[in-house]
Residue frames as qw, qx, qy, qz and C-alpha x, y, z in Angstrom:
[[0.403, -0.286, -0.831, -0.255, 41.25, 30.13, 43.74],
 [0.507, -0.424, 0.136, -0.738, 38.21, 31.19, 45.65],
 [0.329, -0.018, 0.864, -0.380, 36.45, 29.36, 48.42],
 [0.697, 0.470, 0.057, -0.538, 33.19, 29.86, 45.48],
 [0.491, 0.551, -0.617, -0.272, 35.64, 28.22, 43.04],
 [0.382, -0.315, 0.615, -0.614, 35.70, 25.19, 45.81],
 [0.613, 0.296, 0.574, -0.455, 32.15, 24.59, 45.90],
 [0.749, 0.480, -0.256, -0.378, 31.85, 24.75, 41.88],
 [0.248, 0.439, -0.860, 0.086, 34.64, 21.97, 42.04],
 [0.115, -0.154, 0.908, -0.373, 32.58, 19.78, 44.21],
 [0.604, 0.281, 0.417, -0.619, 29.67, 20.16, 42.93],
 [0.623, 0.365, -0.543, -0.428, 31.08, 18.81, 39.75],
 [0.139, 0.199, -0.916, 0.320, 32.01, 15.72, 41.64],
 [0.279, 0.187, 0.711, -0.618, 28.68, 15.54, 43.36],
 [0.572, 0.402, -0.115, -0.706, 26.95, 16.04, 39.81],
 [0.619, -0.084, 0.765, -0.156, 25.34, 12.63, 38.69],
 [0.743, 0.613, 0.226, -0.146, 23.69, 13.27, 34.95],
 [0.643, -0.251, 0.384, 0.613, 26.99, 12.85, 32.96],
 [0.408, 0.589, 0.295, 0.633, 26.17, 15.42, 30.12],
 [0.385, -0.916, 0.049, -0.102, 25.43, 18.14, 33.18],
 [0.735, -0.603, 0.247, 0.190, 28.80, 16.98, 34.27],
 [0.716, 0.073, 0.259, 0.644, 30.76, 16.81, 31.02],
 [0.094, 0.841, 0.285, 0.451, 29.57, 20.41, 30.82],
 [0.345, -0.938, -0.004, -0.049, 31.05, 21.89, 33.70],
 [0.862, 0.352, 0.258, 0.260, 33.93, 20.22, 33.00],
 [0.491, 0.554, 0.413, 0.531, 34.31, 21.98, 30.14],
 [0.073, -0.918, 0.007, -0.391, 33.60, 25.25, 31.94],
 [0.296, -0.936, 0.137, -0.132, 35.81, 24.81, 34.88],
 [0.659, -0.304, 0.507, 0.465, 38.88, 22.93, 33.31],
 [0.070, 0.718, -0.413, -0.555, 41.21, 23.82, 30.98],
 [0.659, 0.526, -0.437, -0.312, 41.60, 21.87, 27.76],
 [0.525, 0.380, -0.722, 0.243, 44.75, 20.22, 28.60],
 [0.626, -0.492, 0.483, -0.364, 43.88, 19.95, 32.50],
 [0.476, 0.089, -0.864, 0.139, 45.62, 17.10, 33.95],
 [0.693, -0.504, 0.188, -0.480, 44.09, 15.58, 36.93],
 [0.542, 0.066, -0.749, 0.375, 46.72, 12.57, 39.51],
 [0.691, -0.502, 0.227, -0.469, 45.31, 11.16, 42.43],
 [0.203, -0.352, 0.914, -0.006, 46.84, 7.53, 43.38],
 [0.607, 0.305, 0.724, -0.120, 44.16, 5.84, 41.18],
 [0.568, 0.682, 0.457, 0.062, 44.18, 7.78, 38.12],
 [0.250, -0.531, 0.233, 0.776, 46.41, 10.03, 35.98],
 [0.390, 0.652, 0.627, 0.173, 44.25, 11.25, 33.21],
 [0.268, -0.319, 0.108, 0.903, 44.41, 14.37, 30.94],
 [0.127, -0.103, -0.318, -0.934, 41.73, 16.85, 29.13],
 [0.604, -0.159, 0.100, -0.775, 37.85, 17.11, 29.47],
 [0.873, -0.147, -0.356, -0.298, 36.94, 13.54, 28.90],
 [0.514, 0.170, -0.735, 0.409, 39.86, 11.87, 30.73],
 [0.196, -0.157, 0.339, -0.907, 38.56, 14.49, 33.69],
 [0.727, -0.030, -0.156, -0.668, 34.75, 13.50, 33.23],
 [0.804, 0.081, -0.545, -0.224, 35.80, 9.88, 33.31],
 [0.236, 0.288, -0.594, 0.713, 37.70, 10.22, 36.58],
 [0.348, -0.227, 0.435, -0.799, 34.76, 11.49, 38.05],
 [0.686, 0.103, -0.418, -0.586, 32.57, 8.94, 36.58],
 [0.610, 0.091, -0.742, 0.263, 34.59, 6.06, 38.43],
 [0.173, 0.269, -0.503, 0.803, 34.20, 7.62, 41.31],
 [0.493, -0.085, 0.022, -0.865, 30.72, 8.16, 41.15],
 [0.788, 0.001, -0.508, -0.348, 29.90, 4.59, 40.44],
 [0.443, -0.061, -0.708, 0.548, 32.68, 3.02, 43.28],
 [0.166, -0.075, -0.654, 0.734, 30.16, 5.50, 45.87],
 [0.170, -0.492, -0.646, -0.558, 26.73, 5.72, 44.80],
 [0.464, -0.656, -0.594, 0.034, 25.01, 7.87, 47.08],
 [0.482, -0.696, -0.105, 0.522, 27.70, 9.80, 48.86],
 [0.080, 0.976, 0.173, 0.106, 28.20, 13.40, 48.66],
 [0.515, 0.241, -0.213, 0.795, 31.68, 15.60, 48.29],
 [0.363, -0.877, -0.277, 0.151, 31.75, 18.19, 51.13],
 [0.220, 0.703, -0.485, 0.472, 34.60, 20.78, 52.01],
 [0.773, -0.237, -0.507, 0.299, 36.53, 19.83, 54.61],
 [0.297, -0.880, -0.242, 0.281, 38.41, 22.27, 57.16],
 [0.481, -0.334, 0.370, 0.721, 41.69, 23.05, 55.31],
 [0.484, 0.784, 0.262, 0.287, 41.77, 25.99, 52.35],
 [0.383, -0.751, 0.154, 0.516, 44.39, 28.19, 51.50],
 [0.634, 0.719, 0.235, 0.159, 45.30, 29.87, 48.25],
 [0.282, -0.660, 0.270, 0.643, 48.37, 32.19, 47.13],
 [0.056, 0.519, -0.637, -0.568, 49.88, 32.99, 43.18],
 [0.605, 0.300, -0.516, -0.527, 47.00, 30.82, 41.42],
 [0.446, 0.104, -0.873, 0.168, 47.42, 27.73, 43.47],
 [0.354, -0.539, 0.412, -0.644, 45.57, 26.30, 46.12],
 [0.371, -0.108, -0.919, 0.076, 44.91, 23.23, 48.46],
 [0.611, -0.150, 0.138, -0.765, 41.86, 22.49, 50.20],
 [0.125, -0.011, 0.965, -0.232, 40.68, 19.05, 52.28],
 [0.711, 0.059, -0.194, -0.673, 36.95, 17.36, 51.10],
 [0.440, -0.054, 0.833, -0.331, 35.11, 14.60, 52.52],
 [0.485, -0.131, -0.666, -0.552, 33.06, 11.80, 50.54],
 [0.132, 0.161, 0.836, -0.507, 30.12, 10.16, 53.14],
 [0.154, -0.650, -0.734, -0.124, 26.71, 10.22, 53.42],
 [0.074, 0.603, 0.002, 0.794, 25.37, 13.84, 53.65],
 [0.514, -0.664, 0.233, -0.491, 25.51, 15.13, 56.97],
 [0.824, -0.541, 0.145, -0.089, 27.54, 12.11, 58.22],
 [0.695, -0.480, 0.407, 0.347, 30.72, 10.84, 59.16],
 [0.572, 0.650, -0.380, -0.326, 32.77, 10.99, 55.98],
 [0.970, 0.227, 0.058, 0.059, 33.60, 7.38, 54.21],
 [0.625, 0.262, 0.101, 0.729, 37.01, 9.70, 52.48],
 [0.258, -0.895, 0.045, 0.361, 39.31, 12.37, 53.27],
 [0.799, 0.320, 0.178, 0.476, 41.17, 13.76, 50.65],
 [0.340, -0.758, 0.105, 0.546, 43.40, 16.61, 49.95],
 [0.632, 0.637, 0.322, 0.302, 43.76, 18.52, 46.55],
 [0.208, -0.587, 0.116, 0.774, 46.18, 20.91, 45.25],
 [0.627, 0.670, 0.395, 0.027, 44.97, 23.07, 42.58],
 [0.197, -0.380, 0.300, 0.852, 46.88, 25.31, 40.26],
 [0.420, 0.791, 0.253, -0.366, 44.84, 27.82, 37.84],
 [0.448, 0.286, 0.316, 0.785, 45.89, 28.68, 33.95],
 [0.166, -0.141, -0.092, 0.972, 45.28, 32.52, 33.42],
 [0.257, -0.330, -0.504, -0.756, 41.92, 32.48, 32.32],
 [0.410, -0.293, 0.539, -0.675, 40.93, 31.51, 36.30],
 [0.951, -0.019, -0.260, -0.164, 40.17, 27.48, 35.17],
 [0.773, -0.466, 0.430, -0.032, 41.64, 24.81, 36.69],
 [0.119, 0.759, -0.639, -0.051, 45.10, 23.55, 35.23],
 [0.496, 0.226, -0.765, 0.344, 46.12, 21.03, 37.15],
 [0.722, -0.514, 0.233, -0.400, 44.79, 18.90, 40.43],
 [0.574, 0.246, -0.777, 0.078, 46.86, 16.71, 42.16],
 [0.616, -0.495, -0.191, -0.581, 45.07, 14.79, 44.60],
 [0.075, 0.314, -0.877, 0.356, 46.18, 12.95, 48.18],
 [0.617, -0.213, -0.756, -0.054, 44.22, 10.11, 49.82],
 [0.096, -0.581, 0.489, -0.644, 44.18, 10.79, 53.53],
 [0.428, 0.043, 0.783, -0.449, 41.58, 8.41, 54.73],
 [0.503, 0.169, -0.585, -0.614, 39.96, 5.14, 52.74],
 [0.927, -0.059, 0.051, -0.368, 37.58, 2.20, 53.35],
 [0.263, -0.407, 0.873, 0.058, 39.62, -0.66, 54.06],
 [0.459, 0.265, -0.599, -0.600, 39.22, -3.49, 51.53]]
C-alpha cells in the first residue's frame, strides 16, 4: 500500500455525494472487503459505503487528513488520520490497518479509535 493509495482512501471518506462515493468504493475495495472499527463491523461495497455514510452525517463538515504514522510491508499497512476542521486541530485520531487482496484493492481495514469527543 502506497502513501497515493492513502490519500485515495481518504478521499473516499471525505467524499460527500453518495453515488461519487459508492463508486470508489467499488474501485478501491474488494467485493467481500470487510471493514471493524469499535462502532461497526460491516462487509462488501454497500456495508463499506454505509460505514462511511454514518460517519459523514455524525461530522458534517470535517475533513479526513493523514496523520504522521505510515508504514507498509507484504500487502499490509497501518497509517494514523485525523477528522477536524480543515487546517485545524483534529476532533479524531484514528489508526487503520490495511491488508490488500492481489489485485492491489483493499481487503480488509481494521480500525482503532485513539482520540474521541467526549459525550
Amino acid at each position: 500500500m502506497t502513501a497515493e493509495l492513502v490519500e485515495r482512501y481518504l478521499a473516499v471518506w471525505n467524499e460527500t455525494d453518495p453515488t461519487t462515493r459508492a463508486k470508489a468504493v467499488a474501485e478501491l475495495w474488494t467485493e467481500e472487503a470487510t471493514y471493524t472499527d469499535p462502532l461497526a463491523q460491516v462487509s462488501g461495497h454497500a456495508g463499506i459505503a454505509a460505514v462511511i455514510e454514518g460517519a459523514r452525517g455524525m461530522f458534517p463538515g470535517l475533513v479526513f487528513s493523514p496523520g504522521e504514522v505510515y508504514d507498509a510491508h507484504h500487502g499490509v499497512a497501518r497509517f494514523t488520520w485525523h477528522l477536524g476542521p480543515a487546517g485545524e486541530e483534529p476532533v479524531v485520531v484514528g489508526f487503520d490497518v490495511v491488508e490488500l487482496a492481489g489485485d492491489g484493492r483493499i481487503a480488509r481495514v481494521l480500525g482503532f479509535l485513539d482520540r474521541v469527543p467526549a459525550a
